[in-house]
C-alpha atoms as one frame of an Amber mdcrd trajectory, in Angstrom:
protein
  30.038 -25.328  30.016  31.865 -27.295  32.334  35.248 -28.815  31.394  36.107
 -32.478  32.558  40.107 -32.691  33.059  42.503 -35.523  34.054  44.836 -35.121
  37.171  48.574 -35.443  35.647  49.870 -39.136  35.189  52.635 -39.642  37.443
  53.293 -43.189  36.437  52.129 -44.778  39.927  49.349 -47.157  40.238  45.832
 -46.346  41.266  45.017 -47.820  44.869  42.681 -51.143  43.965  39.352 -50.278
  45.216  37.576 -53.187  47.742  34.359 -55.123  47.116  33.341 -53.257  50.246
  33.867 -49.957  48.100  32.300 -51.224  44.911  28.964 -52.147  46.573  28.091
 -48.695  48.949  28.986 -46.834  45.271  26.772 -49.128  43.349  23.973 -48.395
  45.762  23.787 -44.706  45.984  23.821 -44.792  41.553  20.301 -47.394  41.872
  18.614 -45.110  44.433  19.560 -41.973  42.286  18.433 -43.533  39.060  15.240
 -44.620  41.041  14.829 -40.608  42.456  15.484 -38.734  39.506  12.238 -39.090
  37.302  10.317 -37.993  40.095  12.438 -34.815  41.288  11.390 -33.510  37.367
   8.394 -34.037  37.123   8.324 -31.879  40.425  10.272 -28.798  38.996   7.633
 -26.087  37.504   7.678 -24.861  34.060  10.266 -21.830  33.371   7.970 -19.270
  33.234   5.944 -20.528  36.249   3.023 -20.402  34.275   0.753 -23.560  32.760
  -0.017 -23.547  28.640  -3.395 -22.214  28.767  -2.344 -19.047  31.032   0.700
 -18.565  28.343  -1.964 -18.696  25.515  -3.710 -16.210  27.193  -1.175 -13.593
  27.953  -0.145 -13.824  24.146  -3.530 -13.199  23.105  -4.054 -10.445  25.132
  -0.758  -8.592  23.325  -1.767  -9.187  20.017  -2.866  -6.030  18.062  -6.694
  -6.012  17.635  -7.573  -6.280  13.738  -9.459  -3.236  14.050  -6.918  -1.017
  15.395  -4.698  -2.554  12.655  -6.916  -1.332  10.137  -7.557   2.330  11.263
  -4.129   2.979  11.486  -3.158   1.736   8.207  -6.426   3.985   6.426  -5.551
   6.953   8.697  -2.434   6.594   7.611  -3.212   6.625   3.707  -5.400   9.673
   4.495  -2.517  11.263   5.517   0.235  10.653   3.191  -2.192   9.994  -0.200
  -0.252   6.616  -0.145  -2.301   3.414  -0.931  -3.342   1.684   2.150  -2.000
  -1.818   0.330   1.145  -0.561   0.489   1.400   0.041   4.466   1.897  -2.705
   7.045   2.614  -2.983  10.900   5.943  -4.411  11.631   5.934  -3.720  15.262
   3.474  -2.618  18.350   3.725  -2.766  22.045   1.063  -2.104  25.070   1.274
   1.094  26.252  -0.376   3.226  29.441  -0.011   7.298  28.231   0.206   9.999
  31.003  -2.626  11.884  29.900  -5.480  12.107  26.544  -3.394  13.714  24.397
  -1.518  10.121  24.289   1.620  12.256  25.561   2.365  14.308  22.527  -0.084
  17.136  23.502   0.785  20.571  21.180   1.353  24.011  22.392  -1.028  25.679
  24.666  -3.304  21.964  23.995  -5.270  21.078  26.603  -4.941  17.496  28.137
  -7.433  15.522  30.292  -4.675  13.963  33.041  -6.129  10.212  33.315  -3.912
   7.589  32.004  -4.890   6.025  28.921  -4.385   2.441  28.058  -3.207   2.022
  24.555  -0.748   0.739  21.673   2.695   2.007  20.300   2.519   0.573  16.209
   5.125   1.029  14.108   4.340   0.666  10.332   5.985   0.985   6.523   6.025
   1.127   2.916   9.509  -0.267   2.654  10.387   3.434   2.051   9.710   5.163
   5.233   8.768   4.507   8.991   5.567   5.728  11.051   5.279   5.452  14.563
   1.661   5.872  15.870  -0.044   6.256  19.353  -3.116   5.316  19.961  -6.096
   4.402  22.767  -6.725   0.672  22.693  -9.344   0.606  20.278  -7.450   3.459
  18.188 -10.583   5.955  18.330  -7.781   8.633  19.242  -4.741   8.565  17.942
  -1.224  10.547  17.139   1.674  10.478  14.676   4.685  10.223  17.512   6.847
  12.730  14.746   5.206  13.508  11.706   7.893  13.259   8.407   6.285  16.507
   7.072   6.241  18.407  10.817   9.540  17.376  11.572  10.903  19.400   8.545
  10.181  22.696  10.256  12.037  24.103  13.376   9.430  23.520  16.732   8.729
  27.127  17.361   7.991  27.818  13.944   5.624  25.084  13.910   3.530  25.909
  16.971   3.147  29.174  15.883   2.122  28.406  12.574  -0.501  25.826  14.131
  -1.610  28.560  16.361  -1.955  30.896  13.480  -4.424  28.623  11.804  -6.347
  27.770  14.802  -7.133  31.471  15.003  -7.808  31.948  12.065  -9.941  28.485
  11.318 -11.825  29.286  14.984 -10.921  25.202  15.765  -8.273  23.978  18.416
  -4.528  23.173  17.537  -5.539  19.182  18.398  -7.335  19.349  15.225  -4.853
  20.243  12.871  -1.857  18.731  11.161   0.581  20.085   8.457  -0.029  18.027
   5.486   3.436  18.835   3.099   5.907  21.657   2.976   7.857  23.029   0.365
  10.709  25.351   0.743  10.441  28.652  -0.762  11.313  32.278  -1.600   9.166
  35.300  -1.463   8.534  38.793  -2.403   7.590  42.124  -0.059   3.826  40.489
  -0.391   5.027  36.790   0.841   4.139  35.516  -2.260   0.215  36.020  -2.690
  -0.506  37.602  -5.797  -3.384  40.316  -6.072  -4.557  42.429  -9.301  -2.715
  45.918  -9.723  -0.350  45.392  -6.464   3.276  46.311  -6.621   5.277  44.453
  -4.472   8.996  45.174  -3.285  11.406  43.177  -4.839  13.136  41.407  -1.906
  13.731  37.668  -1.059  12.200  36.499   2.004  13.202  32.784   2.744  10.588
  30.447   4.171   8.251  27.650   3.068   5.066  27.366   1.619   2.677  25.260
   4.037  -0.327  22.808   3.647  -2.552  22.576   6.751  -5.603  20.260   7.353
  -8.031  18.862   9.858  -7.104  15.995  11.022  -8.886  12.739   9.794 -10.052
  11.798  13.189 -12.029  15.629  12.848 -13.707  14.453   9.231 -16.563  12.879
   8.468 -19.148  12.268   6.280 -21.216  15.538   7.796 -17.636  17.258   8.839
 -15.852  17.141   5.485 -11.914  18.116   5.783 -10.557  21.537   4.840  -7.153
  22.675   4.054  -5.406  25.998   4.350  -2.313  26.783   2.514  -0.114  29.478
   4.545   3.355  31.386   3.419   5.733  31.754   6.019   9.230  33.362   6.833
  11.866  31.023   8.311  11.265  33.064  11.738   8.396  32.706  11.400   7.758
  36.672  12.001   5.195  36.806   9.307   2.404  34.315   8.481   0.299  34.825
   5.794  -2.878  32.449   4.116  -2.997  32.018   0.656  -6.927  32.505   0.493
  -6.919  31.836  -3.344  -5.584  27.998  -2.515  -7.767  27.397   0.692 -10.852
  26.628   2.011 -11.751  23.865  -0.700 -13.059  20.115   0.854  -9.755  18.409
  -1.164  -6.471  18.697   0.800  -4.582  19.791  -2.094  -0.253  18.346  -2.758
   2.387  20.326  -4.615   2.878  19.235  -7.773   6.472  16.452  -7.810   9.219
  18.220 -10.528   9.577  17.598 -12.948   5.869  17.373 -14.481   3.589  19.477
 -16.712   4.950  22.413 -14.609   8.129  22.244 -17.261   6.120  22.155 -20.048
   4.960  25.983 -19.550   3.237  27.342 -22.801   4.564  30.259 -24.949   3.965
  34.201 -24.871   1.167  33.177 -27.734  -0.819  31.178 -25.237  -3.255  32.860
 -22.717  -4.322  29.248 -21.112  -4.410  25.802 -21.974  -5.500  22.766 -20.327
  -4.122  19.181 -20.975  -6.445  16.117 -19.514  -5.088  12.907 -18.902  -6.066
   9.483 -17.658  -8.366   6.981 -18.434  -7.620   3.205 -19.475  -6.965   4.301
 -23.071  -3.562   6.252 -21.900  -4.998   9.055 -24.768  -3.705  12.834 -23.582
  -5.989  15.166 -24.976  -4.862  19.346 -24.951  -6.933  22.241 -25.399  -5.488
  25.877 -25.821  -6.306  29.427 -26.360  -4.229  31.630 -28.360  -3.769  35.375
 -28.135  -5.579  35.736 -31.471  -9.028  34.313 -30.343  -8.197  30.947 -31.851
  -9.365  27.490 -29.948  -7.528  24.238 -30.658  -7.370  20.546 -29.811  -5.188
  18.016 -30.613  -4.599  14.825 -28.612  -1.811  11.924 -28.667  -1.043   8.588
 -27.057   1.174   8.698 -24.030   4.755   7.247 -26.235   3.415   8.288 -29.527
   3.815  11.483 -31.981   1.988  14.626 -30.519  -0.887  15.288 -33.255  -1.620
  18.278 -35.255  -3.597  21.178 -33.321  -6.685  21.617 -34.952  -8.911  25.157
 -34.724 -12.223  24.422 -33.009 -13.515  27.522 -32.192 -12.292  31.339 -32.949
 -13.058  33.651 -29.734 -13.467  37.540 -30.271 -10.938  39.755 -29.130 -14.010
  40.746 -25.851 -14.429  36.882 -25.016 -10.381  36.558 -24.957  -9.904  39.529
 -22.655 -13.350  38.425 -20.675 -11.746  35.454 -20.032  -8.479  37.383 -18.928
  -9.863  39.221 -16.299 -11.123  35.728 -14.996  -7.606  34.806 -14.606  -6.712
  37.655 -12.817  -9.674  38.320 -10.428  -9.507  34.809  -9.459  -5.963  35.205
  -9.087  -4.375  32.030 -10.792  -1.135  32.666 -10.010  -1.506  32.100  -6.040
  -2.424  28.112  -7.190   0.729  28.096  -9.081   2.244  24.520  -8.086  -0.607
  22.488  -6.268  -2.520  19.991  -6.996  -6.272  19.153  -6.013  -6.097  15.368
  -6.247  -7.870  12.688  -4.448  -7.408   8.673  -4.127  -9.918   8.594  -7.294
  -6.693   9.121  -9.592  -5.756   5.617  -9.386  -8.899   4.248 -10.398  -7.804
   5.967 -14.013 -10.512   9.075 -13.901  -9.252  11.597 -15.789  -7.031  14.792
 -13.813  -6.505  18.437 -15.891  -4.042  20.583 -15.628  -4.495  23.725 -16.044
  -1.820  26.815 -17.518  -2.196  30.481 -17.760  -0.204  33.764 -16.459   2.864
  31.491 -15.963   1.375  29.115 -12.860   0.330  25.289 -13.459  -2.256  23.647
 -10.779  -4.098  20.098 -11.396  -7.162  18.616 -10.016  -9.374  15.688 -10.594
 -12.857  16.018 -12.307 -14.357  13.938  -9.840 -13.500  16.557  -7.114 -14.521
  19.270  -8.875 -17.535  20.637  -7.086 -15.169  20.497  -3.893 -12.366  22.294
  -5.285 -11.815  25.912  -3.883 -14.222  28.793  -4.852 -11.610  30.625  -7.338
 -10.334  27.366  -8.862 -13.583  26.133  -9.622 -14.700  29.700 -10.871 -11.826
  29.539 -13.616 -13.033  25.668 -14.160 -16.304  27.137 -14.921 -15.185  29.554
 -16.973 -13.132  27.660 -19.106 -15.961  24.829 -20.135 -18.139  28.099 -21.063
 -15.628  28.747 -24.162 -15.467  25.153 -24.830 -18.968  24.759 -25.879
């Protein structure tokens, strides 16, 4: 801004100016008043561009409705989160150095042509997601994913590498669905009839791998892998009891049924839940042979157990070996749940030898082999 100041008044008197004086002045003001509307219309617009070419270049930055939409429900895949609840709040145009979009994984391979693309941001108000992707997002990445980021970088490329051997697919297929910090025995955890293991505590973290969502489809359903591993990662081990089902399965949040762990008395017991009338219905076999049921209203009084069905001592300890052979305990913790549990279908969890796991009826002829073996197993005493 420029400041207008008066000389200093000195007291002495301005010289008079002359007719002479007056006129030229007048003169140059009428021929700049007469110049001046056409030395504007001659200047070009700021951006040296015309309306329609402005118009343009916006539309041709705006993020495509489809690409919107696949990464919000790739997204939801990912994180089990409702795709309602996750919006863009920021993208950009992007050219990345090669097909892996620039966040290629160890020992990936990477076609080197530069791929046009988008940088999207997006939310739940909770937590942030930052996405890659080709400009119609048919390939895409996570930039950091939440669940990734929570293990050190060599740990995680060797655990990645560890399941692509073992899977027979390439690292570029697979991402680590949820971790969970843990402690294990001599055996890393994984529970097996008649084994004694040593006594020692092994830090590490319990790990849920899957094929990516990009991978799945309605002929190429997903799979999941849960893995055991020690903080150096020196030993990897699969929990084979907990993989190879078509759900990705969770761990269970704490607290939940997990606290509610029956007594000695109790060999299993199942609770079901869901459903519009909010009824919790509980089913449990006793040591003695003895079958009951009793259900309650979620807020009300828990009812009275009432005997259905009294098992002989062969049937209990047929039922037993079950347990053991299909080797509950290594599905102590997860959960087999799928986007169906919010539409109020009914989810079971299920107790015995000490370990919890849920899953959703819907999903039940996807569920891992031993899980659904015990499922089996336990409807055969219930009829």
């Amino acid at each position: 801004m420029f400041r207008h100041t008066l000389p200093p008044h000195n007291g002495s008197r301005r010289p008079a100016r002359t007719p002479g004086t007056l006129a030229l002045l007048g003169a140059v003001l009428l021929n700049a008043a007469a110049f001046q509307p056409f030395a504007l219309a001659q200047q070009p617009s700021p951006a040296g561009a015309s309306a329609p070419a402005i118009e343009q270049s916006q539309r041709q930055t705006r993020l495509p409705r489809e690409v919107r939409q696949r990464v919000r429900r790739d997204l939801a895949q990912q994180t089990n989160l409702p795709r309602r609840d996750l919006r863009v709040i920021a993208f950009s145009r992007e050219t990345w150095p090669n097909g892996c979009l620039g966040l290629a994984t160890a020992g990936e391979f990477c076609t080197m042509a530069l791929v046009e693309g988008w940088r999207i941001e997006l939310t739940n108000g909770q937590q942030n997601w930052i996405y890659r992707t080709d400009l119609e997002a048919r390939v895409m990445r996570l930039e950091e994913s939440p669940v990734e980021a929570g293990l050190p970088a060599g740990v995680r490329d060797r655990l990645l590498q560890t399941i692509a051997k073992d899977a027979n697919l390439p690292v570029s297929q697979l991402q680590i669905s949820e971790i969970q910090p843990d402690t294990f025995d001599g055996c890393m955890g994984i529970y097996a009839p008649g084994r004694f293991c040593t006594r020692i505590a092994i830090a590490g973290w319990r790990v849920i791998a899957s094929t990516t969502s990009s991978t799945n489809s309605s002929t190429t359903p997903s799979q999941s892998w849960v893995y055991n591993i020690s903080q150096d990662a020196s030993r990897i081990v699969q929990n084979p009891t907990a993989s190879g089902g078509q759900v990705v399965p969770s761990f269970i949040p704490s607290p939940g049924w997990a606290d509610e762990m029956p007594g000695n008395n109790i060999v299993f017991r199942s609770i079901e839940s869901g459903g519009l009338a909010g009824i919790v219905t509980y089913r449990e076999l006793r040591s003695d042979g003895g079958l009951y049921q009793w259900s309650t209203r979620l807020g009300n009084a828990q009812g009275e157990p009432q005997l259905q069905k009294q098992l002989t001592p062969e049937q209990v300890q047929q039922f037993q070996q079950v347990l053991q052979t299909q080797r509950i305990p290594n599905l102590n913790g997860l959960r087999y749940i799928t986007s169906e549990a919010l539409a109020d279908y009914p989810t079971l969890t299920l107790q015995g030898m000490g370990s919890t796991v849920e899953y959703i009826d819907l999903a039940e002829e996807r569920l891992p082999r031993s899980l659904k073996t015990i499922v089996d197993a336990w409807n055969g005493l219930l009829k």
